[in-house]
C-alpha positions as CSV (number, residue, x, y, z in Angstrom):
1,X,-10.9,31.3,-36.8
2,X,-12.5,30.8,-33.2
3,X,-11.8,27.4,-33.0
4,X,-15.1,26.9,-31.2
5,X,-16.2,23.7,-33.6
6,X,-14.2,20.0,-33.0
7,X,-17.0,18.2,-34.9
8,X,-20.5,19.3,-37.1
9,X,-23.2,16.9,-37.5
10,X,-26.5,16.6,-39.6
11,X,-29.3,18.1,-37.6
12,X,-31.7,15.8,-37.0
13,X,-35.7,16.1,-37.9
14,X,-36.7,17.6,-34.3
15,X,-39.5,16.5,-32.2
16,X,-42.5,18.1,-31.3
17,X,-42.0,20.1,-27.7
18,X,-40.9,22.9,-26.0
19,X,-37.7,22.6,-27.4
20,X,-38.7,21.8,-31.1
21,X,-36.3,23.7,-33.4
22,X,-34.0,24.8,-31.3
23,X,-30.4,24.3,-32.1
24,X,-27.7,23.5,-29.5
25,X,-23.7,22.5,-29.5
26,X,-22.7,20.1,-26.9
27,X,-19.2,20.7,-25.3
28,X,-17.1,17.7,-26.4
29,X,-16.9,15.8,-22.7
30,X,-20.7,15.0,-23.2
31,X,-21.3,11.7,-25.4
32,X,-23.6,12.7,-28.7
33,X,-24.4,9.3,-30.3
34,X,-21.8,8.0,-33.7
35,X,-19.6,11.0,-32.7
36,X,-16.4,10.8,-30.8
37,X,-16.1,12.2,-27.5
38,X,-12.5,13.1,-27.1
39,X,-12.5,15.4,-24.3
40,X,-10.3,17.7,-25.6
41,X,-7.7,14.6,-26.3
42,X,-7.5,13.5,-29.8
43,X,-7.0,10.1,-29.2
44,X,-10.2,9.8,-27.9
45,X,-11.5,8.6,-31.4
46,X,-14.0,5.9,-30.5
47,X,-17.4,7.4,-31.5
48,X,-19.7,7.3,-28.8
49,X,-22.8,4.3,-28.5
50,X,-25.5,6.3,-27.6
51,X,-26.7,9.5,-26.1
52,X,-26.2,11.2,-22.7
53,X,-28.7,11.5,-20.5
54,X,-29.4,14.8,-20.8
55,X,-28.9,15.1,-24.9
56,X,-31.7,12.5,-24.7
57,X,-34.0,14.9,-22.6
58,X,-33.3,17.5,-24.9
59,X,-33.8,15.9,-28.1
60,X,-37.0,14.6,-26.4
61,X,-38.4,18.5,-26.3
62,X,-37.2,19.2,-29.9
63,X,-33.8,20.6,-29.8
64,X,-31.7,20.2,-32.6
65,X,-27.7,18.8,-31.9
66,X,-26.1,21.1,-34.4
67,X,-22.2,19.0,-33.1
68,X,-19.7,19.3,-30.3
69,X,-17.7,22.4,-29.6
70,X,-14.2,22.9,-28.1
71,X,-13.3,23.0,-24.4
72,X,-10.6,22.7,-22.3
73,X,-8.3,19.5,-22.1
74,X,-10.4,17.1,-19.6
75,X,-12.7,20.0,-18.5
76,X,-9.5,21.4,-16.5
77,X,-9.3,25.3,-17.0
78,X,-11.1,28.5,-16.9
79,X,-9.1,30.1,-19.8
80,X,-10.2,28.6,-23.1
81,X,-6.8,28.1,-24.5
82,X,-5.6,24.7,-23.2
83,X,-6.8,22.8,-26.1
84,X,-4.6,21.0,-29.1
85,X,-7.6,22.3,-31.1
86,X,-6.7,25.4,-30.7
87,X,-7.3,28.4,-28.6
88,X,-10.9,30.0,-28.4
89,X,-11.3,33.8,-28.2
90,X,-14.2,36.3,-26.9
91,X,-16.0,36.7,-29.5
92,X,-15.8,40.7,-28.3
93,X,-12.0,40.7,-28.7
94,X,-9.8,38.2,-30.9
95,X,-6.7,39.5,-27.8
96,X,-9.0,38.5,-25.2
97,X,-9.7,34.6,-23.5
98,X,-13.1,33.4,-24.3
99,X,-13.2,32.0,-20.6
100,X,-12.9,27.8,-20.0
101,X,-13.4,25.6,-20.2
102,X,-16.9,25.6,-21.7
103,X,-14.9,28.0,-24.6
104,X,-16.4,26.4,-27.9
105,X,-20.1,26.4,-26.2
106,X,-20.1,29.9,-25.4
107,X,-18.6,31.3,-28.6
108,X,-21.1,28.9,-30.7
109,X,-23.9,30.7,-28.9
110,X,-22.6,34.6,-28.4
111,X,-22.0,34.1,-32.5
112,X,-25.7,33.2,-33.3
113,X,-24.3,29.5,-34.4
114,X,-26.6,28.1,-32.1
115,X,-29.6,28.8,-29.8
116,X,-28.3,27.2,-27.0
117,X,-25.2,25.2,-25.6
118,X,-24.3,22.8,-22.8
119,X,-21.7,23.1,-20.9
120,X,-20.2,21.2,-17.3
121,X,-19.2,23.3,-14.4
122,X,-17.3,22.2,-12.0
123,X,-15.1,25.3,-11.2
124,X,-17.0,27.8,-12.6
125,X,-16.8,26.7,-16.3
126,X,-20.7,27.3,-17.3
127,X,-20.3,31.2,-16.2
128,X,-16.9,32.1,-16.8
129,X,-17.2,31.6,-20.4
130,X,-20.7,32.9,-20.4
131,X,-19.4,36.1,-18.8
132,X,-16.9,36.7,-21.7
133,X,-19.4,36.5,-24.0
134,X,-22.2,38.1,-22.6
135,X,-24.3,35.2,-22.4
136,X,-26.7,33.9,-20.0
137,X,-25.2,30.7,-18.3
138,X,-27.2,28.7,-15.4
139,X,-24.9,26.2,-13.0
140,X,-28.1,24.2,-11.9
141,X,-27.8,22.9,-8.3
142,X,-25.7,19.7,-8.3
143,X,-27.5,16.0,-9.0
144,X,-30.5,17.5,-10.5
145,X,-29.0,17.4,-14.0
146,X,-27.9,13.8,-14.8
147,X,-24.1,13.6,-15.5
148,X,-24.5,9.9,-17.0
149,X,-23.0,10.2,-20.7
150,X,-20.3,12.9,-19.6
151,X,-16.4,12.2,-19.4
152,X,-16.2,13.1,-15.1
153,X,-13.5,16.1,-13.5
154,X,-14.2,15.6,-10.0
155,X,-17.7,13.4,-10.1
156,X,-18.8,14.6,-7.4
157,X,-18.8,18.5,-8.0
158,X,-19.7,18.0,-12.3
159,X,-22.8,19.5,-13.5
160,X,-23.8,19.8,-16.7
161,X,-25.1,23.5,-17.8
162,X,-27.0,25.3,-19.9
163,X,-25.7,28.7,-22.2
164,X,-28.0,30.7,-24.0
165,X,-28.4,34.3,-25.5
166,X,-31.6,35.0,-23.1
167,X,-32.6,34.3,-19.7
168,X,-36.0,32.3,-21.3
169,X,-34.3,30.3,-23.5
170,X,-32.1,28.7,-21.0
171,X,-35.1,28.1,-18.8
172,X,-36.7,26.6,-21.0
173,X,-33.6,24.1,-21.9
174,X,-32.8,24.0,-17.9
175,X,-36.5,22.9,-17.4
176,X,-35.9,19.6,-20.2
177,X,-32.6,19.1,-18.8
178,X,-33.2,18.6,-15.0
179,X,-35.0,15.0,-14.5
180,X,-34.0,12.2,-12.3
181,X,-31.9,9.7,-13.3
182,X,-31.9,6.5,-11.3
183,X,-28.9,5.4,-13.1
184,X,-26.7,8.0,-12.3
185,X,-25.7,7.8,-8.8
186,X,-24.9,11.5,-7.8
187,X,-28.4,12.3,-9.4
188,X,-31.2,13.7,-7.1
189,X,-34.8,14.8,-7.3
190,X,-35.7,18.2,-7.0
191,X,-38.7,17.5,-4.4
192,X,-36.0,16.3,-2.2
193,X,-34.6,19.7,-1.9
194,X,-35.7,22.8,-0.5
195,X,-37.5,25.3,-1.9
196,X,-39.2,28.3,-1.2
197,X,-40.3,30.6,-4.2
198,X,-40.3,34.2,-3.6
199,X,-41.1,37.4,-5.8
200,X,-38.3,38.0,-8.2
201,X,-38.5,41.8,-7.6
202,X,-38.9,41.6,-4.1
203,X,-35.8,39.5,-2.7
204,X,-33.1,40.2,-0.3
205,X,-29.7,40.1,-2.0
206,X,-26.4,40.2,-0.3
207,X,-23.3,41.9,-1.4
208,X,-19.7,41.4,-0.2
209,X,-18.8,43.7,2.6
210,X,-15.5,43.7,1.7
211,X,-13.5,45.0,-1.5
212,X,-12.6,42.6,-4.2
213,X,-9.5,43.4,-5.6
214,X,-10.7,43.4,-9.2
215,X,-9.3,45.0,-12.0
216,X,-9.8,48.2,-12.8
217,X,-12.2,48.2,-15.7
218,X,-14.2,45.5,-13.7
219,X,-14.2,47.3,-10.6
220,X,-16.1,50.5,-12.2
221,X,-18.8,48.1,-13.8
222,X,-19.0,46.8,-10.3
223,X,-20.1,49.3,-8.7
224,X,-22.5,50.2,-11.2
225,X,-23.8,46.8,-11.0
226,X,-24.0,47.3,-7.4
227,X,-26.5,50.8,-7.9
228,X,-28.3,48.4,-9.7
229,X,-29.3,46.1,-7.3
230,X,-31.1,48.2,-5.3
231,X,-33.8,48.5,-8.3
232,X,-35.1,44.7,-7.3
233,X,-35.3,44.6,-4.0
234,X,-33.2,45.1,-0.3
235,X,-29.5,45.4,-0.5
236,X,-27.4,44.1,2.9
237,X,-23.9,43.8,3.2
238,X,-22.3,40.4,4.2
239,X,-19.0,38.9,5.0
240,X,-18.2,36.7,2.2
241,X,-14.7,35.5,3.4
242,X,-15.4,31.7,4.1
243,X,-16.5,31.5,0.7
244,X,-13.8,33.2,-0.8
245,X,-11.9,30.5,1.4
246,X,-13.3,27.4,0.5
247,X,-12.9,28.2,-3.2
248,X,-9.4,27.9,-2.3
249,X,-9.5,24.3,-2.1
250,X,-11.0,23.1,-4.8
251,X,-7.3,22.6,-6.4
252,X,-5.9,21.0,-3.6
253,X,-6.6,18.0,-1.1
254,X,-9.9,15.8,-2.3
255,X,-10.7,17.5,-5.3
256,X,-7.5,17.4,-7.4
257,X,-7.0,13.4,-6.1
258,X,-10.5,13.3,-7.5
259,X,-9.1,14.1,-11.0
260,X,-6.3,12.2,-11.3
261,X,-8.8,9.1,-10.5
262,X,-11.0,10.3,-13.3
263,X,-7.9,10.7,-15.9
264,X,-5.0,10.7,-14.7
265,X,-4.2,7.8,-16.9
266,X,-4.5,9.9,-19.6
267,X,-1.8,12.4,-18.8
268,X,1.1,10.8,-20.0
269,X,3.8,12.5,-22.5
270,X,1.9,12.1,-25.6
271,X,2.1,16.0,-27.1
272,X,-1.4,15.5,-27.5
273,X,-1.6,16.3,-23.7
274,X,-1.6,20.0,-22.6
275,X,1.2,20.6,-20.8
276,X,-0.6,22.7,-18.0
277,X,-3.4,20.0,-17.9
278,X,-0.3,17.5,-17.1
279,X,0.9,19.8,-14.4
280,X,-1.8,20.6,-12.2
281,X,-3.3,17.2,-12.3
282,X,-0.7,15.2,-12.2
283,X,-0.4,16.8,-8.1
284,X,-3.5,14.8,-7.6
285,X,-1.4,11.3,-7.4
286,X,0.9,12.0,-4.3
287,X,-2.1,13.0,-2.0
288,X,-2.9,10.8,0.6
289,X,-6.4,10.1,2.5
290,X,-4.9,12.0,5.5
291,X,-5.0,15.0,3.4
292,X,-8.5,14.2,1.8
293,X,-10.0,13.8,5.0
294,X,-8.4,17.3,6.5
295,X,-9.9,18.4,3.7
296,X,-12.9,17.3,3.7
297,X,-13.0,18.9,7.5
298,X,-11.8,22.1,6.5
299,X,-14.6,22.2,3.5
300,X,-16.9,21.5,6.2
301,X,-15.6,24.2,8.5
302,X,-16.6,26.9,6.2
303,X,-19.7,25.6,5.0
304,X,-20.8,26.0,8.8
305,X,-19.6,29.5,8.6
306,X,-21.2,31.0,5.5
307,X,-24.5,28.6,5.8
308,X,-26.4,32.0,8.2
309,X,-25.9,33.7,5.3
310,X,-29.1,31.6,3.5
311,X,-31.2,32.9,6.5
312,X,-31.2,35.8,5.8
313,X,-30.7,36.5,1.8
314,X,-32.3,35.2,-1.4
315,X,-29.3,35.7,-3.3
316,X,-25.9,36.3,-3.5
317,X,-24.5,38.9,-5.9
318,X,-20.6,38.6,-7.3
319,X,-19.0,39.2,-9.9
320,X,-18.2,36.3,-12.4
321,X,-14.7,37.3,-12.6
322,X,-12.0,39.8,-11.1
323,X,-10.5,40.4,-15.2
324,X,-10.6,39.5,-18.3
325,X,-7.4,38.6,-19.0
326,X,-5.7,38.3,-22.7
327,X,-4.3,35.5,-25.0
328,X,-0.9,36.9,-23.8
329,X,-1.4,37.5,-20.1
330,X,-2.5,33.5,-20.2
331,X,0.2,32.5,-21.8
332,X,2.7,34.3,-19.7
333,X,1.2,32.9,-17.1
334,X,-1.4,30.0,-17.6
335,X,-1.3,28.5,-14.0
336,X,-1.9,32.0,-12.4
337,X,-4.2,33.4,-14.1
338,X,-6.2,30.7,-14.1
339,X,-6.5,30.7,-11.3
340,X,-7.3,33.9,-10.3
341,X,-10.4,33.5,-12.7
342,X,-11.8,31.1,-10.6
343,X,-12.0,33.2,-6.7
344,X,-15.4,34.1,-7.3
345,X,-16.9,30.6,-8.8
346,X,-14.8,27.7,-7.5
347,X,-17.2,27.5,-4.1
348,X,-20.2,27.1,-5.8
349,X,-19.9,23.1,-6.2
350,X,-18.2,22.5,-3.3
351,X,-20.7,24.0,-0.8
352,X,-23.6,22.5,-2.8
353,X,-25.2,26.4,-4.3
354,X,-26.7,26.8,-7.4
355,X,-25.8,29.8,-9.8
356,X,-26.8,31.8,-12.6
357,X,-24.3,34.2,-14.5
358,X,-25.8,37.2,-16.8
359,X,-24.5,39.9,-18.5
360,X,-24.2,43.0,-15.8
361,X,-23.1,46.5,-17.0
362,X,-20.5,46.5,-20.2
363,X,-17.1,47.8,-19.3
364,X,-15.6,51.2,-20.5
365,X,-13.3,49.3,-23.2
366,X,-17.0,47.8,-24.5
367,X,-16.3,44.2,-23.5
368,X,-18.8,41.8,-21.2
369,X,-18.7,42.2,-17.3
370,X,-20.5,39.6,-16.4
371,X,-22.4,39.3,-12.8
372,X,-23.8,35.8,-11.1
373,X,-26.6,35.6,-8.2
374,X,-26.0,32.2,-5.9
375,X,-28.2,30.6,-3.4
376,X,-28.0,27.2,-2.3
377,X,-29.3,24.0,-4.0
378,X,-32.9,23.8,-4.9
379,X,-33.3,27.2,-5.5
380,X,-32.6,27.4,-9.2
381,X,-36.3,28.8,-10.1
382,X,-35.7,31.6,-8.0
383,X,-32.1,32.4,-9.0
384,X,-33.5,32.5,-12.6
385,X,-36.5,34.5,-11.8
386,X,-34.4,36.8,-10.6
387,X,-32.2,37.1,-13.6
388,X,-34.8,37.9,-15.6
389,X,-36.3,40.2,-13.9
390,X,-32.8,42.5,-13.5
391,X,-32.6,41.8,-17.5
392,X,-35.6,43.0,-17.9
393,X,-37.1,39.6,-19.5
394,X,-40.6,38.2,-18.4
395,X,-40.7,36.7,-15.2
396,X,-43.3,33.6,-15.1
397,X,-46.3,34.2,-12.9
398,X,-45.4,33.0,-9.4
399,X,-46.6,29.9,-8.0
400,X,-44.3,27.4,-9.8
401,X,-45.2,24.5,-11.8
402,X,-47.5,21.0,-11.4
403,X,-46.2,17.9,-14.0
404,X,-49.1,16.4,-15.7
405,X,-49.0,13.2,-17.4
406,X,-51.2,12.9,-20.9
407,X,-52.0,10.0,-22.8
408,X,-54.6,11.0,-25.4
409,X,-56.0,13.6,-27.0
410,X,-53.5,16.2,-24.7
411,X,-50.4,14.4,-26.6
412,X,-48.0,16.2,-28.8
413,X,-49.3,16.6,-32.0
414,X,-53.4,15.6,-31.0
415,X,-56.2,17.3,-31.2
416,X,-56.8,18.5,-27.7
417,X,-53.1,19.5,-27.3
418,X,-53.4,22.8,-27.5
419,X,-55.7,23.6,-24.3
420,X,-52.5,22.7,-22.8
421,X,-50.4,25.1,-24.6
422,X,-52.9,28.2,-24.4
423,X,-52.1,27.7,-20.8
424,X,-48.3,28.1,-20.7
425,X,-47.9,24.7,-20.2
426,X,-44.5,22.9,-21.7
427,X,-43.2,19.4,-22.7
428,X,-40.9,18.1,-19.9
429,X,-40.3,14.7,-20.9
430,X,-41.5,11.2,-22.1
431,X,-42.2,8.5,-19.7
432,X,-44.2,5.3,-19.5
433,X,-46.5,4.5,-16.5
434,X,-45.9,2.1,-13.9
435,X,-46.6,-1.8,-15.3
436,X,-49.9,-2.1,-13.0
437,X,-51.5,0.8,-15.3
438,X,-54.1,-0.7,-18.4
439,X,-55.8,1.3,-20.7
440,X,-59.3,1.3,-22.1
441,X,-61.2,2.9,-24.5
442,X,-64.4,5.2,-22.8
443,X,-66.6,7.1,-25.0
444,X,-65.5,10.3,-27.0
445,X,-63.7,7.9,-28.2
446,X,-61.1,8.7,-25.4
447,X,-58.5,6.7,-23.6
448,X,-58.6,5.9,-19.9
449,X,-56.0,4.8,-17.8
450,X,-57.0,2.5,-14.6
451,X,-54.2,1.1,-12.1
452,X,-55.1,-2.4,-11.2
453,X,-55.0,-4.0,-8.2
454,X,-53.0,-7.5,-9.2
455,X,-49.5,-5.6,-9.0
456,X,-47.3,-5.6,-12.3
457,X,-48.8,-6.8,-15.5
458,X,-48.5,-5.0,-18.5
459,X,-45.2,-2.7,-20.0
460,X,-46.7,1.0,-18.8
461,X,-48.6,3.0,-20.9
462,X,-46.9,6.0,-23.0
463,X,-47.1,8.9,-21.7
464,X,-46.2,12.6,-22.1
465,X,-45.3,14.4,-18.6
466,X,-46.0,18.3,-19.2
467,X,-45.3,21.3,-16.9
468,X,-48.7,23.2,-16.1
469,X,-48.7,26.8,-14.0
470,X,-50.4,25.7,-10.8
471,X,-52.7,28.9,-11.4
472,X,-53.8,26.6,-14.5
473,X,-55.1,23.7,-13.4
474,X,-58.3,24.5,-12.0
475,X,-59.3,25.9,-14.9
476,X,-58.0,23.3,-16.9
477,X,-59.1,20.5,-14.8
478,X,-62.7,21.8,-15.5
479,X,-62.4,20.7,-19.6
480,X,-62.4,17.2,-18.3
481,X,-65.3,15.1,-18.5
482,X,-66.0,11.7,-16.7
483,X,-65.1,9.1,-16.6
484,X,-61.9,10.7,-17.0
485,X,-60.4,13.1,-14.3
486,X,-57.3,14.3,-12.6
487,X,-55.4,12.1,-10.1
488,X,-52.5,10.7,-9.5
489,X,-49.9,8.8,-11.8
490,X,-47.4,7.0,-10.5
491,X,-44.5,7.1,-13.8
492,X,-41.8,3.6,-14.3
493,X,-39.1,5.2,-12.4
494,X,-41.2,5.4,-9.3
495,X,-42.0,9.1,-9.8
496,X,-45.6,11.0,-8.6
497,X,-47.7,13.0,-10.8
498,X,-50.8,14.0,-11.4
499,X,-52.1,12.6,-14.6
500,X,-55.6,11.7,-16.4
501,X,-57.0,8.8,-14.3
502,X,-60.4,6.9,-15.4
503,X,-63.3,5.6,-13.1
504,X,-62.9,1.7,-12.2
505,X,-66.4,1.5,-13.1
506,X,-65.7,2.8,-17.0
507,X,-63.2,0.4,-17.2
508,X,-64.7,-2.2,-19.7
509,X,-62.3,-5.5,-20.1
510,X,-64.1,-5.8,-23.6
511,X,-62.5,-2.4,-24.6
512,X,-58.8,-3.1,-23.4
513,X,-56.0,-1.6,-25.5
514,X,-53.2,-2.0,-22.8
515,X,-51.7,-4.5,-25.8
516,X,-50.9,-1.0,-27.6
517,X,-48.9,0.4,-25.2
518,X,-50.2,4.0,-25.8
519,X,-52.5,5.6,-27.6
520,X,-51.1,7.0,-30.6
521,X,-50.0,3.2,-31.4
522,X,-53.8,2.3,-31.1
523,X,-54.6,5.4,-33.3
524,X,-51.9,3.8,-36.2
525,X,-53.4,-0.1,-35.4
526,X,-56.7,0.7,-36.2
C-alpha cells in the first residue's frame, strides 16, 4: 500500500472544455467541496463549504476530482513520510521516498490513477515529488495561480501546481489554472508581468559553474543531462552561488515565523502531530522582527546578485535533487535529509522564478533523475516550451495566445463551436461581461452584444473566454459577418479581451434579451 489516497469521491459528470474528462487528485491542503481538508492532521474533520479557486477553474474546463491524496503534515517536508496516514513510496522503488510533500499527488499520477494532480510548492514540493516519479511537475510563477481555498505554509511563497505524466497535459491544466483572482490578495495578472517568448529550441541556457556535490548515481545522470543540453540551444556556464545561498534561508528568519502564524496553533502534543513537523516549526515562535527584517535584507542581497543572470539566459538548468534518499536514510535522519533535498528548489519562491521539473536521463540503478529549467516570473510559457521540446513533445507554434470572449453560436456545445476548435483554440474559463453590456438578437438569428453608454444596468452577459493562437485570428476573424465583429470586451472582474461586439446601429431595443443573461438561457426560454 502507497498510501497515496486520504479520501475518494464520486467523479462528477464533467463539463464541456479543454479539460473535459480528465481526472485529477487534489493534495489534501486544497478545499474540494463536502470533503474534509485536513492538511495532513486528522482532526481537521470539518468538510470543506465550497471549492478552491483553482478546483473551480478546473472543473470549469472539464476535469474530473477523482479525491484528495496524501501529503506532508501542513505542507512541511520534502520527504513524503511525515504523515499519520502513512508514508508514501516512489512508485519505482517501495525502499525509496516518493519526495514531499506533494507525495500522494505524484504517486496518484506516476500510477496511472489519475491524469493529472495538484500540488502547492513552496520549497520545492511540486518538483521534488515529480522527480521521484518521473513526472512532469510545473511551479507556475507566484500569484498567477490563485491560492484562495488552500490551507497557507508561508502565504506569501505558496503556489499551487500542477503534476502530470506529459509536458501537454499539464499545459493544458496550467493554462485553466492560472486566472486572476481579485479575492486573493497575493494573486496577480499575468499582463502585469514580463514576458518575452522566444524559440524553444533556440534559447540560452545556463548551467552551474561549479560542482554540485550530488550523489553518485545522480551525478553520472548529470552529466549526461548536461550533453544533452547542448541539443536545444547555447550552453554558458554561470555562478549559481547566491542562489544556492538564498535557498538557505527559507527555514530560517521570515519564512519559518511565517509558518508558525499559519499553524503553529496546531502543533501542540496531540500524537496526531508529526513530531518533525512540531520541531522545525515550532522555531518559528521565538523569532523576532529584528531577525525578519535582517532577513528580509539578506534575501534581497542575493536577489541583486543572481538577477544579471536573467540578462543573459533563458533558462536555468539544475537538477531537481542531489539524491534520492530511502525510507531508512529519512528516518535516520528526517531533519537532514530533508533538508538536503531542498538546495536546489528552496530559492525558487523566494526570489520570485518560475520552474518546471521533467524527467532527465534515468539513473544506472533504473530509478527517475529528474532535471528543472528556472527563469523568473512571467516566463512560465517559455519554461514549458522548453520542456517539451527537450522531451521531445510538440511545441505550440510560437506567437502565444489572444483570449476571446463568445456568447453565441462559438459556445461550448453550439453549432459554430467547432471553427474555434479546428484552430487550436481552448476553453480558459467562464465569465460574465461587465453590467453596462445588453444583448440583442440580429439576424442569423445571432446574438449581439452592445456596451451602453448609461454605466451599470444589467447582470453581464454569459460568456465563454477561449484561448485562440494569435496566428488564428485573422483567419478566423474573417467567418464573421456584420453586424457582428471583433472588439473589445471588457469581463466583470475588470479584465480586457477581445470578444464578439455588435454595431450600435443593429442594436434594436424591440429585440433585447439582456433579461436572459446569456444566450443559451434564451435558446431554453424560447
Amino acid at each position: 500500500m502507497n498510501n497515496e489516497w486520504i479520501t475518494r469521491v464520486d467523479p462528477i459528470v464533467p463539463l464541456p472544455g479543454v479539460l473535459s474528462g480528465l481526472t485529477m487528485a487534489l493534495k489534501d491542503n486544497i478545499d474540494l467541496a463536502g470533503v474534509p481538508t485536513t492538511a495532513g492532521d486528522p482532526r481537521n474533520a470539518r468538510p470543506a463549504e465550497r471549492n478552491a479557486f483553482v478546483v473551480d477553474q478546473l472543473i470549469a474546463a472539464g476535469a474530473v476530482p477523482l479525491g484528495k491524496t496524501n501529503l506532508d503534515q501542513y505542507a512541511t517536508g520534502l520527504v513524503g513520510t511525515r504523515s499519520p496516514y502513512g508514508a508514501c513510496h516512489s512508485v519505482f522503488s517501495d525502499r525509496h521516498v516518493s519526495g514531499g510533500s506533494s507525495s500522494g499527488s505524484a504517486v496518484a499520477v506516476a500510477s496511472g490513477q489519475v491524469d493529472f494532480a495538484l500540488g502547492t510548492d513552496t520549497a520545492g514540493s511540486g518538483r521534488v515529488p515529480a522527480a521521484f516519479n518521473r513526472i512532469v511537475g510545473i511551479k507556475p510563477s507566484r500569484g498567477l495561480v490563485s491560492a484562495r481555498g488552500v490551507v497557507p505554509a508561508c502565504r506569501s511563497l505558496d503556489c499551487v501546481t500542477v503534476m502530470a505524466r506529459t509536458v501537454a497535459t499539464a499545459r493544458a491544466a496550467y493554462e485553466a489554472m492560472a486566472a486572476y483572482d481579485p479575492d486573493d490578495a497575493w494573486s496577480r495578472r499575468a499582463s502585469d508581468l514580463p514576458r518575452r517568448r522566444r524559440p524553444a529550441s533556440g534559447g540560452v541556457i545556463g548551467v552551474p559553474d561549479i560542482g554540485l556535490d550530488l550523489d553518485p548515481l545522480h551525478e553520472a545522470a548529470w552529466q549526461e543531462t548536461l550533453a544533452e543540453a547542448h541539443r536545444l540551444g547555447e550552453v554558458v556556464k554561470v555562478d549559481v552561488r547566491p542562489l544556492l545561498e538564498a535557498a538557505d534561508l527559507l527555514y530560517s528568519g521570515p519564512w519559518l515565523a511565517e509558518r508558525w502564524l499559519a499553524f503553529g496553533d496546531k502543533l501542540d502534543d496531540d500524537p496526531a502531530v508529526d513530531p518533525t513537523v512540531r520541531t522545525i516549526v515550532r522555531g518559528g515562535a521565538s523569532l523576532t522582527a529584528a531577525a525578519a527584517f535582517a532577513g528580509f535584507d539578506r534575501l534581497a542581497t542575493l536577489a541583486r546578485a543572481s538577477e544579471h543572470l536573467w540578462t543573459k539566459l533563458d533558462a536555468l538548468l539544475l537538477p531537481v535533487t542531489p539524491a534520492h534518499p530511502t525510507l531508512a536514510e529519512v528516518a535516520a535522519d528526517p531533519i537532514g535529509a530533508n533538508s538536503r533535498l531542498g538546495r536546489f528548489t528552496n530559492m525558487v519562491n523566494l526570489l520570485d522564478l518560475c520552474a518546471v521539473a521533467f524527467p532527465g536521463p534515468d539513473r544506472a540503478d533504473g530509478l527517475p533523475f529528474g532535471i528543472q529549467l528556472l527563469a523568473p516570473a512571467g516566463h512560465d510559457l517559455e519554461l514549458i516550451d522548453l520542456a517539451a521540446a527537450w522531451t521531445g513533445e510538440d511545441v505550440p507554434a510560437s506567437g502565444g495566445d489572444v483570449l476571446l470572449a463568445v456568447a453565441g453560436a462559438h459556445l461550448s456545445g453550439q453549432p459554430l463551436n467547432d471553427q474555434l476548435v479546428r484552430r487550436g483554440a481552448r476553453l480558459a474559463f467562464a465569465a460574465r461581461t461587465a453590467s453596462s453590456y445588453r444583448m440583442y438578437l440580429v439576424d442569423g438569428p445571432r446574438p449581439g452584444l452592445t456596451r451602453t453608454l448609461t454605466g451599470a444596468d444589467g447582470p453581464g452577459i454569459e460568456v465563454e473566454v477561449w484561448r485562440l493562437p494569435a496566428a488564428e485570428l485573422g483567419g478566423f476573424a474573417t467567418t464573421i459577418d456584420p453586424p457582428l465583429a471583433i472588439g473589445p470586451v471588457e469581463l466583470s472582474d475588470g479584465q480586457q479581451v477581445l470578444g464578439f461586439v455588435c454595431t450600435a446601429d443593429a442594436a434594436d431595443p424591440a429585440r433585447d434579451i439582456t433579461a436572459a443573461g446569456g444566450w443559451r438561457a434564451y435558446l431554453a426560454g424560447s
